[in-house]
N, C-alpha and C positions, 0 to 999 in steps of 0.2 A: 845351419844356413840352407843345407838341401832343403829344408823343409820348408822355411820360407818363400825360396824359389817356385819350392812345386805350388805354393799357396796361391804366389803374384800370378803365376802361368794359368793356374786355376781359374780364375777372377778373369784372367785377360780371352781366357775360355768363351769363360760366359758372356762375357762381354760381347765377344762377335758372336756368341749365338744368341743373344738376346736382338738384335736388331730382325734376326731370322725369321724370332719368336714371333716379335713386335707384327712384323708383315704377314705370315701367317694368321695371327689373330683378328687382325684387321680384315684377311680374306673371307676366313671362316664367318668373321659378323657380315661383309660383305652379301656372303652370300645367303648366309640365313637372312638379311634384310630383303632381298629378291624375292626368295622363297616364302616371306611373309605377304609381301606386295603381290605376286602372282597367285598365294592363295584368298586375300581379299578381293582382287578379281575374280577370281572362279568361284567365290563365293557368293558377288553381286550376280554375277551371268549368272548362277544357277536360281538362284530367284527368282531373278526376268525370267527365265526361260521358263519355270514352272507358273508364276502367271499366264502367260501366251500359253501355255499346255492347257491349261486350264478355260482359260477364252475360248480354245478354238475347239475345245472338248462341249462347252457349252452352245456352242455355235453348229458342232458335228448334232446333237441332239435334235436344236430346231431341224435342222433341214431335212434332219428323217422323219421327223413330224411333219416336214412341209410334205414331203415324198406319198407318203401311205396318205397325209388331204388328197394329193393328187391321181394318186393309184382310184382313192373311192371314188372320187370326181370321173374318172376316166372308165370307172364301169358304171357309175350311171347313166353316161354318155354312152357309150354302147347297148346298157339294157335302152335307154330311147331310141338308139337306132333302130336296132328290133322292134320296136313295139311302133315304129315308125311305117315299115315295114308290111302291118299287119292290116286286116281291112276295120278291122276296129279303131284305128285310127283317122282312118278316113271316115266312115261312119263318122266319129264323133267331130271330126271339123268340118263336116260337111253339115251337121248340127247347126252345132257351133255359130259358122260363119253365114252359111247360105239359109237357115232357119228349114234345110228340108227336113221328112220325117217320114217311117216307112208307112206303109200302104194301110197295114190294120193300126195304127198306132192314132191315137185321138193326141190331141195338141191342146189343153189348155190354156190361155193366156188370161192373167188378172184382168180386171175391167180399169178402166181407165179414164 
């Protein structure tokens, strides 16, 4: 009869630790179900973000392109400053505009 006793007490054991169990397991899915959902979000965001890494990696490109157009632009503008500067300049728009021309220099013009 001990035996039985200790058997029903056994059982009546498990009994209350199985609801324990129950709730436990339940947490543990719980939170492996988060743990999956917060890693498909970090898995969309890392996407997005390596797209946009990518655009704007594309976009850093042009505009060092645009930069160094502008650097040449901006010494060309400068060598005309200089050569602005110079009387060879004037010489040539005074050519140019007012049709003067120097002193030993003959002037051709087509017939017309």
């Amino acid at each position: 009869m001990n035996k039985t006793r200790q058997q029903k007490a056994g059982r009546q054991r498990a009994k209350r630790k199985n609801p324990r169990l129950r709730q436990h397991k339940r947490s543990v899915l719980l939170i492996c179900m988060v743990l999956v959902v917060l890693s498909g979000v970090l898995a969309v965001s890392s996407v997005k973000l390596n797209a946009k890494n990518a655009q704007y990696k594309a976009q850093e490109e042009e505009l060092e392109a645009q930069i160094k157009e502008e650097e040449q632009r901006a010494k060309e503008v400068k060598e005309f400053e200089e050569y602005v500067k110079t009387d060879d300049y004037i010489k040539d728009t005074a050519e140019e505009k007012l049709d003067l021309v120097d002193p030993n220099e003959i002037l051709f013009r087509p017939a017309q």
